[in-house]
PAKOL-968250 format. One record per residue: residue number from 0; x, y, z of N, C-alpha, C, O in turn. Coordinates in steps of 0.1 Angstrom, whole numbers, plus 5000, padded with zeros to 4 digits. Layout:
BEGIN
  num  n_c1  n_c2  n_c3  ca_c1  ca_c2  ca_c3  c_c1  c_c2  c_c3  o_c1  o_c2  o_c3
  NUM     X     Y     Z      X      Y      Z     X     Y     Z     X     Y     Z
...
//
This chain:
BEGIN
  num  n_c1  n_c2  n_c3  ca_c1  ca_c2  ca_c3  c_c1  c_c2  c_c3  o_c1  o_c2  o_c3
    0  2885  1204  9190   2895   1213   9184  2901  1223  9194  2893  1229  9201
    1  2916  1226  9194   2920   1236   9202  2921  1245  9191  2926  1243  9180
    2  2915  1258  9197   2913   1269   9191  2927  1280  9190  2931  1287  9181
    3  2932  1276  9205   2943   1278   9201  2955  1276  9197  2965  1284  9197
    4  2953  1264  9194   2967   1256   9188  2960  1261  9171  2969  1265  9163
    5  2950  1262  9166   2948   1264   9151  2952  1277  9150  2960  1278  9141
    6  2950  1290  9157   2952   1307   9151  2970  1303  9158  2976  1311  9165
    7  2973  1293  9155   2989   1292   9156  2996  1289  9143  3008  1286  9141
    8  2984  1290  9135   2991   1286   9118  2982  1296  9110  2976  1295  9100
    9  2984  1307  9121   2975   1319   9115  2984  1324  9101  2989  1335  9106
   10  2989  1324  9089   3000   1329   9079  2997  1346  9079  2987  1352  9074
   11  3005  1350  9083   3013   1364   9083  3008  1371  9068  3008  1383  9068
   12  3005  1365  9059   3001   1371   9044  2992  1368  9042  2986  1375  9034
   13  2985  1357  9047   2969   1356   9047  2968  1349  9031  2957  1349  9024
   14  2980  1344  9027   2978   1341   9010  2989  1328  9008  3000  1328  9002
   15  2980  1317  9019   2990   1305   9013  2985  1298  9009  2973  1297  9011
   16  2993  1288  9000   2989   1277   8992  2996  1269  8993  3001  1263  8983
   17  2999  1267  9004   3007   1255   9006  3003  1245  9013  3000  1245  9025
   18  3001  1232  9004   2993   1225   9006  2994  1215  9018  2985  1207  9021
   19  3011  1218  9025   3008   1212   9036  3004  1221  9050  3004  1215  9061
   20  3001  1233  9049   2998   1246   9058  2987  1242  9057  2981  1238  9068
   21  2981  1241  9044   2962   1238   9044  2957  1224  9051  2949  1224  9061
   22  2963  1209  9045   2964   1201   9051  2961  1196  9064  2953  1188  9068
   23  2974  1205  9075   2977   1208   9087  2964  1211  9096  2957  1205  9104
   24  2965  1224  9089   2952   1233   9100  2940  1223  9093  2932  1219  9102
   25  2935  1217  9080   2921   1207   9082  2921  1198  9093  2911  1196  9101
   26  2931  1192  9092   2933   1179   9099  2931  1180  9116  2924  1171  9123
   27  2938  1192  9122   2934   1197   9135  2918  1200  9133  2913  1192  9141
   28  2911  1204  9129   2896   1203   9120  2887  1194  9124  2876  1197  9129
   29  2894  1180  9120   2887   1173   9121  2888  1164  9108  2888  1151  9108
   30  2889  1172  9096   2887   1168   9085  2898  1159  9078  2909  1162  9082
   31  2898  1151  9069   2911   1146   9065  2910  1149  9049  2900  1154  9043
   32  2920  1147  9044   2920   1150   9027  2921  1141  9024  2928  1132  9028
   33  2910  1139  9013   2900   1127   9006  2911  1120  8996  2919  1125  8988
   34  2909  1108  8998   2916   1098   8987  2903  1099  8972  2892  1105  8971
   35  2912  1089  8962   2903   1089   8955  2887  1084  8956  2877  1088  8950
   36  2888  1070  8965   2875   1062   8966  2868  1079  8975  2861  1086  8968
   37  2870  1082  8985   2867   1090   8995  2857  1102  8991  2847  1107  8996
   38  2866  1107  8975   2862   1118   8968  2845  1110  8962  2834  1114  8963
   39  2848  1102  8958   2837   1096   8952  2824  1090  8961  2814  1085  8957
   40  2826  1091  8972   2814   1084   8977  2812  1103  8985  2800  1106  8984
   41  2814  1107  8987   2813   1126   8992  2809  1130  8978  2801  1139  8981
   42  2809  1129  8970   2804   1135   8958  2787  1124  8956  2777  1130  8953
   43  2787  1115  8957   2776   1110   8958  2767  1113  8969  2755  1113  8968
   44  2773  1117  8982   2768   1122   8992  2756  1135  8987  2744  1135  8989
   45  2767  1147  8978   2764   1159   8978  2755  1157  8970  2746  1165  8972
   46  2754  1150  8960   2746   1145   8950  2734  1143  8957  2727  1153  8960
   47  2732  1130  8961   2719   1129   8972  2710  1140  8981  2698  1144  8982
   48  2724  1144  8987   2718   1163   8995  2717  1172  8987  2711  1181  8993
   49  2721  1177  8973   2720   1189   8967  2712  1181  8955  2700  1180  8957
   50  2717  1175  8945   2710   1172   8935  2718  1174  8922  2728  1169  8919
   51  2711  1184  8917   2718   1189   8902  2730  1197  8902  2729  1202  8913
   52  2741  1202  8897   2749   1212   8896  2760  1207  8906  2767  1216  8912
   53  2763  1194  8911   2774   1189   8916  2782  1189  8910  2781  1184  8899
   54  2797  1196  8914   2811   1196   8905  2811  1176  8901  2810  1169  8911
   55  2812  1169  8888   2816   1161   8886  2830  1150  8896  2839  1158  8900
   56  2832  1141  8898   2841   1130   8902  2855  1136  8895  2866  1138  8901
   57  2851  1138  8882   2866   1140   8878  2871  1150  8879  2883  1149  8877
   58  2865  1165  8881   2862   1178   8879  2871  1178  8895  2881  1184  8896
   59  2866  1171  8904   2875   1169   8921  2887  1164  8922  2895  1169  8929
   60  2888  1152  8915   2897   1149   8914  2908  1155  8908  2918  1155  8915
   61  2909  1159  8899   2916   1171   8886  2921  1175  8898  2932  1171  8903
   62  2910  1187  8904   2912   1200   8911  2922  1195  8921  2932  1202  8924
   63  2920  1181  8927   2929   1174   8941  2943  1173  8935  2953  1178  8941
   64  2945  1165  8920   2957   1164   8918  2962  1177  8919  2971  1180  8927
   65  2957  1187  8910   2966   1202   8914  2971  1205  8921  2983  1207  8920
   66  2962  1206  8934   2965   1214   8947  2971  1207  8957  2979  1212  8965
   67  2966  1190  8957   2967   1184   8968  2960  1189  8982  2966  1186  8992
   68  2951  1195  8983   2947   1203   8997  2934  1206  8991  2929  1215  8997
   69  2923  1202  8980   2910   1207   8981  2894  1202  8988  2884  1207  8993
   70  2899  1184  8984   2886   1182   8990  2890  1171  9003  2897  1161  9003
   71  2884  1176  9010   2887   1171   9026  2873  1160  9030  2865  1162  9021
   72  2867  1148  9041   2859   1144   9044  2862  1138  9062  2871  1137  9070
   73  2848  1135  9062   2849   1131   9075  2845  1119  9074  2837  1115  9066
   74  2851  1111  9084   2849   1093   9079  2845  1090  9092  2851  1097  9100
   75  2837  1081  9098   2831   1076   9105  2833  1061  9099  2825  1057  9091
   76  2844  1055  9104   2844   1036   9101  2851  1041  9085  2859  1049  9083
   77  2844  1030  9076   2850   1031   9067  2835  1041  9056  2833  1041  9044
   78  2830  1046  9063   2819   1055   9054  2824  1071  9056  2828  1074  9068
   79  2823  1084  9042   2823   1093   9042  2810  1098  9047  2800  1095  9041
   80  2809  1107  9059   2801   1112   9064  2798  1126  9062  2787  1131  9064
   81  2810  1135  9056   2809   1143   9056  2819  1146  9046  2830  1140  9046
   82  2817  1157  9034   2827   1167   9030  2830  1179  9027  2819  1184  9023
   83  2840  1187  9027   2838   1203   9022  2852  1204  9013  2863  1199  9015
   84  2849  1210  9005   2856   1213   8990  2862  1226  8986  2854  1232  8978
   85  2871  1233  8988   2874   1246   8979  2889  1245  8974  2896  1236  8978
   86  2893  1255  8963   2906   1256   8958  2906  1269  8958  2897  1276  8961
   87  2919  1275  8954   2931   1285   8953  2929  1290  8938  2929  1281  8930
   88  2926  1303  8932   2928   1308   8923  2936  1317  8917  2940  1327  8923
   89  2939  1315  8904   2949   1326   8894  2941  1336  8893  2929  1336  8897
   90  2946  1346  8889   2944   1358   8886  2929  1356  8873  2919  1363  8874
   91  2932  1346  8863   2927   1343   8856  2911  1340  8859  2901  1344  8853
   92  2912  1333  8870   2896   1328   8878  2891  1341  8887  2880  1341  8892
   93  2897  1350  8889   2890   1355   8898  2884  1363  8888  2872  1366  8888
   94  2894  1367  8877   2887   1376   8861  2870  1371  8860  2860  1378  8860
   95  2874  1357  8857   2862   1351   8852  2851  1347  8863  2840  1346  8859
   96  2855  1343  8877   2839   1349   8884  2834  1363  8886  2822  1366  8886
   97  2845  1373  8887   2840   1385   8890  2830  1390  8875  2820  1397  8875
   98  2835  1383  8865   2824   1382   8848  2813  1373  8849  2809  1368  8838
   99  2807  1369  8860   2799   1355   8858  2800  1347  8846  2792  1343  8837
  100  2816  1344  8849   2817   1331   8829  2828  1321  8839  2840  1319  8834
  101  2825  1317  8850   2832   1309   8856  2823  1296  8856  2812  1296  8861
  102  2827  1285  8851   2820   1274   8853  2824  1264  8864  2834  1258  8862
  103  2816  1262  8877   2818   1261   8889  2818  1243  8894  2822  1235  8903
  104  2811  1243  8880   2808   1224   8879  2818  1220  8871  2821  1208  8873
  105  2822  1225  8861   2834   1222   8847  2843  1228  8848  2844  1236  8839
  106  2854  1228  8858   2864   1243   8862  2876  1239  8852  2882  1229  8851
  107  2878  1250  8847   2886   1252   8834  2901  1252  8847  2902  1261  8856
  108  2911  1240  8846   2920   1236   8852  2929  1247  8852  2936  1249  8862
  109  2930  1257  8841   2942   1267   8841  2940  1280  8852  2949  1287  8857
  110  2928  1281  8855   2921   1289   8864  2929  1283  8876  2934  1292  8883
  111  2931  1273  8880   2934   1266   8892  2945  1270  8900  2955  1264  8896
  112  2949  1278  8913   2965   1282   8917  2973  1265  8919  2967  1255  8921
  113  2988  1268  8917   2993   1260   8921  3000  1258  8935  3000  1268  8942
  114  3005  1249  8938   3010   1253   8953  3020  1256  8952  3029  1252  8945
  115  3020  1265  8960   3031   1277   8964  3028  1287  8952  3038  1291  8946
  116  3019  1291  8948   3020   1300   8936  3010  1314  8945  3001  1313  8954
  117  3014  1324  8939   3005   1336   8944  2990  1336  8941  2985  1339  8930
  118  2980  1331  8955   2966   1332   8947  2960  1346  8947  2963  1355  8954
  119  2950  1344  8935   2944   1358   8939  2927  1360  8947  2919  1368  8948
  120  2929  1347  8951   2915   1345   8954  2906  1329  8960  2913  1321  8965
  121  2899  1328  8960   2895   1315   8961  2883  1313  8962  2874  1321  8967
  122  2880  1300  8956   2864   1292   8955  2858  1281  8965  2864  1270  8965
  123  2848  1282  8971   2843   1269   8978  2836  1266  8971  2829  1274  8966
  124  2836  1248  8966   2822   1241   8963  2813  1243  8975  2801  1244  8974
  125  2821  1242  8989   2809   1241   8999  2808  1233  9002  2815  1226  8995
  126  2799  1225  9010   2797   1216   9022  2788  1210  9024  2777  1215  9026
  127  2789  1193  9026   2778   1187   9031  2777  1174  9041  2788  1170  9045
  128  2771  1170  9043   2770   1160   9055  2759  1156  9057  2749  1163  9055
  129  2757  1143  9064   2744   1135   9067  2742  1135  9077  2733  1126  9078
  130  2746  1140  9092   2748   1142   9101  2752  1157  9110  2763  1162  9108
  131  2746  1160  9117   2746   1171   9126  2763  1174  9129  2769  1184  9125
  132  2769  1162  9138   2783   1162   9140  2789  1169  9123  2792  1181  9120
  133  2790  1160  9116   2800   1159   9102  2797  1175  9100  2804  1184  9102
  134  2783  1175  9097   2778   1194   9092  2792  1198  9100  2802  1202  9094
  135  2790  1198  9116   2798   1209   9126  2812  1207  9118  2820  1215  9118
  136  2813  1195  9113   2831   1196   9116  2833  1203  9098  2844  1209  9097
  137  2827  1202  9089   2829   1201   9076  2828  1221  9080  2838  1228  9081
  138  2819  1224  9081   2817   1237   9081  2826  1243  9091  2829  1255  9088
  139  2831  1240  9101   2842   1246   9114  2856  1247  9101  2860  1257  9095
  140  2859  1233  9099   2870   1234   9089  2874  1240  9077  2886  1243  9075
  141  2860  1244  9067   2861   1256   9060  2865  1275  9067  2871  1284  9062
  142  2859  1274  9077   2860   1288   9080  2874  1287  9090  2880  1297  9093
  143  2878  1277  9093   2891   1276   9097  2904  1279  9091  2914  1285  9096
  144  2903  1271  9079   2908   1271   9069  2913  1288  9062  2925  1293  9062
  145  2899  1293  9057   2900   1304   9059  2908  1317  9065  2917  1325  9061
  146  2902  1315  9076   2911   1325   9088  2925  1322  9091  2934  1330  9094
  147  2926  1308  9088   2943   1315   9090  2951  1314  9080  2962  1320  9080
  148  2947  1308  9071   2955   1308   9060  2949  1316  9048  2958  1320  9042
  149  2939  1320  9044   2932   1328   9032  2926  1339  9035  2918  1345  9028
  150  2930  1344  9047   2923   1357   9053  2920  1368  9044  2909  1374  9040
  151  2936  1370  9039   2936   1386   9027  2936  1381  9017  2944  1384  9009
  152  2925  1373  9016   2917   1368   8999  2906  1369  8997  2901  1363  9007
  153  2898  1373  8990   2886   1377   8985  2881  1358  8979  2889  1351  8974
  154  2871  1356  8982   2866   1345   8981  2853  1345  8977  2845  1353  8981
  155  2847  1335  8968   2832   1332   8961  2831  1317  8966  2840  1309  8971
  156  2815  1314  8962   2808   1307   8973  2795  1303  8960  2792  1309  8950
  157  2789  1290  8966   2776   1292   8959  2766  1291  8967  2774  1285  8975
  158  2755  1290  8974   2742   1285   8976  2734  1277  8968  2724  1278  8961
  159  2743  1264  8973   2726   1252   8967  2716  1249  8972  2707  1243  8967
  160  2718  1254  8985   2703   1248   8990  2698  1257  9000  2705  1268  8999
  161  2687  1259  9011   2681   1268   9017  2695  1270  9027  2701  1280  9030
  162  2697  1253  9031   2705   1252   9048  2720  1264  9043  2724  1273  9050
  163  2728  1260  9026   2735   1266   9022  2733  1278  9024  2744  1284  9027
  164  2725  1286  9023   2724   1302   9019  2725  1306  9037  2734  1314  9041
  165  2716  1300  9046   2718   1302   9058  2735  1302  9062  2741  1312  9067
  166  2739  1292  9059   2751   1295   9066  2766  1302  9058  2777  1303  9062
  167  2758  1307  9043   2769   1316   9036  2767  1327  9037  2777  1334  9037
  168  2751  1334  9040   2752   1343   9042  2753  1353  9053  2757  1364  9055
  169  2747  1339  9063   2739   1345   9076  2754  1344  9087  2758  1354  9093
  170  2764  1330  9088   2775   1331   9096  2784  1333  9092  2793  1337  9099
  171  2785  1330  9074   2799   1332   9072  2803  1348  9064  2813  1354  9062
  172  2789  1352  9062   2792   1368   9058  2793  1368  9044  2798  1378  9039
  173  2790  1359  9037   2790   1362   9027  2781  1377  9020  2772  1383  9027
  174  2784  1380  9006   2772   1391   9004  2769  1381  8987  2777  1374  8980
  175  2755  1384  8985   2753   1383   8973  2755  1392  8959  2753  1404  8959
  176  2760  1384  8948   2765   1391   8937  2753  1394  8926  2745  1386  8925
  177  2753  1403  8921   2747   1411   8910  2746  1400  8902  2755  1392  8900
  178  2733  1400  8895   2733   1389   8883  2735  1374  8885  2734  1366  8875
  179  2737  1370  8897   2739   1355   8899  2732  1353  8912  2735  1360  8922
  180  2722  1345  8913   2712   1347   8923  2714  1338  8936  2708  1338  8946
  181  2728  1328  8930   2731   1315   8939  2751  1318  8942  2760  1311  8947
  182  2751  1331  8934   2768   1330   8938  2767  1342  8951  2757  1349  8954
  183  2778  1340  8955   2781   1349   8967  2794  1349  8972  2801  1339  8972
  184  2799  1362  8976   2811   1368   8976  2815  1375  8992  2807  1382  8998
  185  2827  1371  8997   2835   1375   9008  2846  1378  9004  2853  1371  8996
  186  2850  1394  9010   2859   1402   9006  2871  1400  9017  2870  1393  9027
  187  2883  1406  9013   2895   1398   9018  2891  1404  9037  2880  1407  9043
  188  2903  1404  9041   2901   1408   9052  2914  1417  9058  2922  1421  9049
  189  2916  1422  9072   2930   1426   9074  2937  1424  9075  2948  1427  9070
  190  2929  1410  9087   2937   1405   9096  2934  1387  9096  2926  1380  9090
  191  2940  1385  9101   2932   1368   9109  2923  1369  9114  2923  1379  9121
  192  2910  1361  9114   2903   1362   9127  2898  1377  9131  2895  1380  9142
  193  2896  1386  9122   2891   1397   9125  2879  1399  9131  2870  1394  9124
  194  2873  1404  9142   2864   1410   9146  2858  1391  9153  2846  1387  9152
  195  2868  1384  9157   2864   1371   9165  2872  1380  9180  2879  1390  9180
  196  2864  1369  9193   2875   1377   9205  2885  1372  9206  2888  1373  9218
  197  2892  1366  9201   2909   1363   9201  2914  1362  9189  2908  1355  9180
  198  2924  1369  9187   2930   1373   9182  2940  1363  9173  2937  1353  9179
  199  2946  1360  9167   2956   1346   9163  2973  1357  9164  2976  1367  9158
  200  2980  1349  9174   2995   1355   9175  2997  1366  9162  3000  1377  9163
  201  2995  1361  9152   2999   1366   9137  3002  1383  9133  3011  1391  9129
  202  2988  1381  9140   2980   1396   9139  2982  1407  9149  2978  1418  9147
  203  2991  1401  9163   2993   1408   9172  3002  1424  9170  3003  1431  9180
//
């Protein structure tokens, strides 16, 4: 990945939803955005690595027709090796995680931002892979994603597993939320790429 060709789609508002901005910067990633077969064998994946409390097939799908930009994988031949998952939220969804009555596996569709619509926030399902590589690229791509395009958004997270909590809380800064022992929360930011040593044009 060039690091510097990505903080080149650093967004100036830190608040896009535009699903070919999101798209764009995965794809330099590594990552591609999941067809339907794609979504389904990455959800079996996550199944296998996490177990219980996997967002359903259709619950992805839904969320993909919406946005067009949520669940991304990594394909090796014709096998999903890897995927990572998040969407764009209304005003309405951020109400209802900041109330712990957000259902993360059954996501009430109206919660959902549309593209090009003002988000107020955003959700990762989070990330998984069967392979060391796929991990690097699934996880580089979420926090990529992030930084240039969702910077000045406040963002929630869950921890399903041990490897999960290490890298939500320990690299990506997450903090843990009051009353929910597996949710976890990152607050907006200033800038792009804040407090990394380069800077993205954006922010200069």
């Amino acid at each position: 990945m060039d690091f510097s060709l990505v903080t080149r789609f650093a967004d100036p508002t830190g608040r896009c939803s535009n699903p070919r901005m999101i798209n764009a910067v995965a794809a330099l990633c590594g990552v591609a955005l999941a067809s339907d077969a794609e979504i389904e064998a990455g959800r079996q994946l996550a199944e296998a690595k996490i177990g219980d409390g996997v967002a359903a097939i259709s619950t992805l799908r839904a969320v993909q027709e919406i946005t067009g930009s949520s669940v991304f994988v990594v394909r090796k031949g014709a096998n999903v090796t890897g995927l990572t998952a998040f969407f764009l939220l209304r005003e309405s969804g951020m109400r209802a995680l900041e109330a712990l009555r957000f259902d993360t596996a059954t996501v009430d569709l109206d919660h959902v931002c549309r593209p090009h619509e003002p988000p107020a926030g955003g959700y990762a399902w989070g990330f998984v892979a069967d392979n060391e590589f796929a991990a690097g690229l699934v996880v580089n791509a979420s926090v990529m994603v992030r930084e240039t395009l969702f910077w000045n958004l406040p963002g929630y997270a869950r921890a399903a597993t041990d490897d999960g909590a290490r890298v939500v809380f320990r690299r990506l800064g997450f903090k843990r939320v009051p009353g929910d022992a597996t949710l976890a929360r990152q607050e907006a930011r200033s800038a792009p790429f804040e407090g990394w040593p380069v800077r993205a044009p954006a922010a200069a």
